[in-house]
N, C-alpha and C positions, 0 to 999 in steps of 0.2 A: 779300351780304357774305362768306358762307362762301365761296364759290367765289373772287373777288376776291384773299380773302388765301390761296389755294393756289397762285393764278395768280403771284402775287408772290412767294412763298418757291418755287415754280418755279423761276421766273427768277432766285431766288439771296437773294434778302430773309431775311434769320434770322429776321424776324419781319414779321407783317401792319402796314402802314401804319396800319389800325384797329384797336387792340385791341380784342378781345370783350367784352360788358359781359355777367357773369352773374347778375344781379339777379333771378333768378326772381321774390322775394317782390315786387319791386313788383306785382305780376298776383295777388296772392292771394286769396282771398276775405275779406272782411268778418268779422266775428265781433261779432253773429252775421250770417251771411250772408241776404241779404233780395233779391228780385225786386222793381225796378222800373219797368222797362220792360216795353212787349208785345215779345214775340221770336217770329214768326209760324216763324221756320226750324223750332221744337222743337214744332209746333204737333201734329204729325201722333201718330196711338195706333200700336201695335206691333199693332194687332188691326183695324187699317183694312187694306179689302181694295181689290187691285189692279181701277180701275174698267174696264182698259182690255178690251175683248171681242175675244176670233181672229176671230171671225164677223167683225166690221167688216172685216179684209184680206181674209176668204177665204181663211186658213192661219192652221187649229189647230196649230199649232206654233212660228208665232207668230217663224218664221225674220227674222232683224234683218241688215240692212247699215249699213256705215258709207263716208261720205263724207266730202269734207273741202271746204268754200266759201272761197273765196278775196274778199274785201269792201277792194276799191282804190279812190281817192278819188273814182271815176267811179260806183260801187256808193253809197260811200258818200254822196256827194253825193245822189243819188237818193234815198235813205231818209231824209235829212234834209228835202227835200223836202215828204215825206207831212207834217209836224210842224206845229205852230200858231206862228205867227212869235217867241211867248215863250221857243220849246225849240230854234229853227231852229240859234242860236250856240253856246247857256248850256250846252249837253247834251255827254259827252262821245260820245267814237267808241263805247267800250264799251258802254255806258249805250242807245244808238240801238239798236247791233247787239244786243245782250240783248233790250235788249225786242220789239224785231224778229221775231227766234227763235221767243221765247218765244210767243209770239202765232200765227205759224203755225206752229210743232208744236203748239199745242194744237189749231185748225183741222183739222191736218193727221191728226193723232192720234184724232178727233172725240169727246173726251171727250163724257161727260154733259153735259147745257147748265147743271145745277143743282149736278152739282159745283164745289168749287172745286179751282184749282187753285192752284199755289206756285212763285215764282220767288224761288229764294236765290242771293248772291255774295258773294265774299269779299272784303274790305278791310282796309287796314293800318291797326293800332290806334298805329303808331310816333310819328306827329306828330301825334294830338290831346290839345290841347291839357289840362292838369290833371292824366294821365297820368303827365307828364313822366320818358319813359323815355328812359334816354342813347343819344344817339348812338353805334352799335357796340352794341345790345341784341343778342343771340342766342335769348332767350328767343319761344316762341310769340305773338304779339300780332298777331293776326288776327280779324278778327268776319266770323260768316256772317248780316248780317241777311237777313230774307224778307221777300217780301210776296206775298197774295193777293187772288185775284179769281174770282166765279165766271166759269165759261169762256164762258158766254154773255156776261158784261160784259164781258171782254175780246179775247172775237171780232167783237163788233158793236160795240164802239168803236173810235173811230181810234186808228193807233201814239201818238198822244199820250197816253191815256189812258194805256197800259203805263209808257211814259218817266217820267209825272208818277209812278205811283208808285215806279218806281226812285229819282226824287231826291228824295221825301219820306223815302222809308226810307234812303238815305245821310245828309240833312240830320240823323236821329235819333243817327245814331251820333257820340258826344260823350264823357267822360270818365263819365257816369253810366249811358250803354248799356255801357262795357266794364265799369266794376263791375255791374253788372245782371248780364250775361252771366255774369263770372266767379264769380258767386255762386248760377247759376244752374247752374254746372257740380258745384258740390257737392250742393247739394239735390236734383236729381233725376240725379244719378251718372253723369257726362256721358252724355245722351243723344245718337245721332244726330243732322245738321242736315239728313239726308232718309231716306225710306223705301223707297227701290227702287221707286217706283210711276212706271208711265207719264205718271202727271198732276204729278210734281216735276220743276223742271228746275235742274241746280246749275249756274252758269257760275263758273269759277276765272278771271283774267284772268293770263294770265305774256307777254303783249305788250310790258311796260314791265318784265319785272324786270330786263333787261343782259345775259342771256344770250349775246345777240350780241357783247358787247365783251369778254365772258373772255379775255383773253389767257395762253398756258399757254410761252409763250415760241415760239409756230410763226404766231404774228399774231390777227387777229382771226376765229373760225369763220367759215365759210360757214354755218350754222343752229345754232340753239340754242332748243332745246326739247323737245317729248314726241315720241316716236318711235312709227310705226304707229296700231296701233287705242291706245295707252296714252291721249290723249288726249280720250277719249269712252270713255264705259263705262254705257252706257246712262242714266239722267237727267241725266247730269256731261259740260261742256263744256270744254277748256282750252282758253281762246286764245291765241294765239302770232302770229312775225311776220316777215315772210319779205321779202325785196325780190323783186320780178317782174321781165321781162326788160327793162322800160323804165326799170330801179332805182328806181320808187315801191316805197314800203313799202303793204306787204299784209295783213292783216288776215286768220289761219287760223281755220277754224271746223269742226274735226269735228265729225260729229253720227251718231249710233247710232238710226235707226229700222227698225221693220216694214218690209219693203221696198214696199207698195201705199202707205203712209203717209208712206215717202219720196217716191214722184213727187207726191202730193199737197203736199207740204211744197215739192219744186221749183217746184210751177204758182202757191204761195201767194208763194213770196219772189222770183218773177221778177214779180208783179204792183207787190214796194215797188224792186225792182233795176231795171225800166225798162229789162230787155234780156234778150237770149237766157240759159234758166238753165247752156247748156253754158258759158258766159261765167263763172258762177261758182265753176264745178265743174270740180274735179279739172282744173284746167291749172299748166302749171308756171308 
């Protein structure tokens, strides 16, 4: 929205087509404020230690590269594939690719088989419903739900298992998860929604925010999104969304690992991609 109405008074508009609604207090906390829902995102202590070992790469020092997967309706096709005929359609792109990921980098990472680990993402609180926050909100209304699994159940079951729990924990988020949440930000003073540990993975999705349609009065960008390593920063993913040379739209996926944990992570997701992993990686 922000960007939208810059691109507009750019071009000469006195004012944004949508005016801003600044309604902060709808999002407020309760009085008094009460928790009720599970929130697995806020699940983690400040005094949990990182499980992930240097020994496992073979570099104490624990040296990280990043790359960037490119996931086109030929990829995606393929991973939908792996799925139980209930999730083949119902599921989105995001929702596949996350849990995808999520699954081998854990694999790939080889956590403990007895830890758990933790998959958070972010979602717009704008249209559910009860809420009812106006059209043109500028205020924060975003939920990070999570969910967990020990990594042994989520490395020895099929990617369906990962998907089911992504759409059980979006089905939760409802007008009584975002009071939950935002009452949850006062009582325990907003905490973090992860801990820097190898075994969390955050996925942001900005594939679908319009980034490509900003028009600033010179047309519509050629890209619009995070730039360099900004979109991966060790457990945190942004996705984003590019056309490729045949102008299908593409689906970007940096990703920040150990470098022996990366080729391990390539050999895991060219088993659900169904094709060479130089096909996924780093082409324009």
């Amino acid at each position: 929205m922000f960007l939208n109405a810059i691109g507009e008074m750019a071009k000469g508009a006195s004012a944004p087509s949508l005016l801003p609604a600044w309604q902060r207090e709808l999002l407020k906390a309760r009085s008094p404020p009460h928790i009720t829902r599970i929130h697995h995102e806020y699940d983690h202590s400040s005094e949990e230690d990182d499980n992930y070992d240097p020994q496992m790469i073979g570099e104490e020092d624990e040296n990280t590269i990043h790359k960037s997967f490119f996931f086109g309706p030929k990829e995606i096709e393929a991973i939908r594939n792996h799925l139980p005929p209930p999730f083949i359609r119902s599921c989105s792109t995001f929702m596949i690719v996350a849990a995808c990921i999520w699954k081998c980098r854990t694999i790939a990472l080889r956590v403990d088989q007895e830890e758990l680990v933790r998959l958070t993402f972010f979602m717009n609180l704008r249209n559910i419903r009860g809420l009812d926050l106006p059209y043109g909100y500028y205020g924060n209304a975003v939920a990070t739900p999570g969910v967990v699994a020990k990594a042994k159940t989520l490395c020895d079951n099929e990617l369906g298992y990962a998907v089911g729990l992504l759409k059980e924990a979006k089905s939760q988020v409802d007008e009584e998860y975002g009071r939950s949440v935002t009452d949850l930000m006062v009582i325990k003073e907003r905490p973090s929604y992860f801990a820097w540990k190898w075994r969390d993975y955050v996925v942001s999705d900005l594939s679908r925010a319009g980034f490509g349609e900003v028009d600033f009065g010179w047309g519509n960008p050629i890209y619009g999104g995070t730039v360099g390593v900004a979109g991966t920063m060790h457990p945190l993913t942004i996705f984003t969304r590019i056309r490729n040379e045949k102008g299908e739209e593409v689906l970007v996926t940096p990703i920040e690992l150990p470098a022996a944990a990366m080729e391990r992570f390539q050999d895991e997701l060219k088993k659900f991609a169904q094709g060479p992993v130089e096909d996924l990686c780093d082409r324009p």
